[in-house]
N, C-alpha and C positions, 0 to 999 in steps of 0.2 A: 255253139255246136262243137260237136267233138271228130275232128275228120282221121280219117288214115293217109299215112305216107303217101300213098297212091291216088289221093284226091277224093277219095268216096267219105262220105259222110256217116258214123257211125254210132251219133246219137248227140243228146243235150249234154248239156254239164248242170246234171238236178240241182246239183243247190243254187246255181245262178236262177235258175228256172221256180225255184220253190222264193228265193229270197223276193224273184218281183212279184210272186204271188201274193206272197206275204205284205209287200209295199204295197200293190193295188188294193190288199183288204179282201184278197181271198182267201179261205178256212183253208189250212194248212193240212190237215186229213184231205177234207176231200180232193186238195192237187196234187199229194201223194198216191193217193190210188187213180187219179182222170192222168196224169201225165206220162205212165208208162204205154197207156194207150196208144193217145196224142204220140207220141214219140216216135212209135213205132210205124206209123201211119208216114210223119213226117220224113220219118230216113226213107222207107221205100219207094215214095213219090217223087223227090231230092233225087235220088240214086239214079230212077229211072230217067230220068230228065238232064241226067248229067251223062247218060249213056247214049241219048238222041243225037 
């Protein structure tokens, strides 16, 4: 994860994220276009949960 100074959470670091893809033996297109999704899902739910 990629956080701010301030402690919130502001995204993956793709190539770590693409590289276990790629170990697991998943097609590297499709977890280039499925992770920016994901990603964005994950910081907003993270964020809100760190703000409780």
């Amino acid at each position: 994860m990629r956080v701010a100074p301030s402690g919130g959470v502001i995204g993956w670091d793709m190539g770590t994220a693409l590289a276990l893809a790629l170990a697991l033996g998943v097609c590297p297109i499709a977890t280039a276009e499925i992770l920016p999704a994901i990603e964005a899902v994950m910081v907003r739910k993270l964020n809100e949960q760190m703000d409780k």
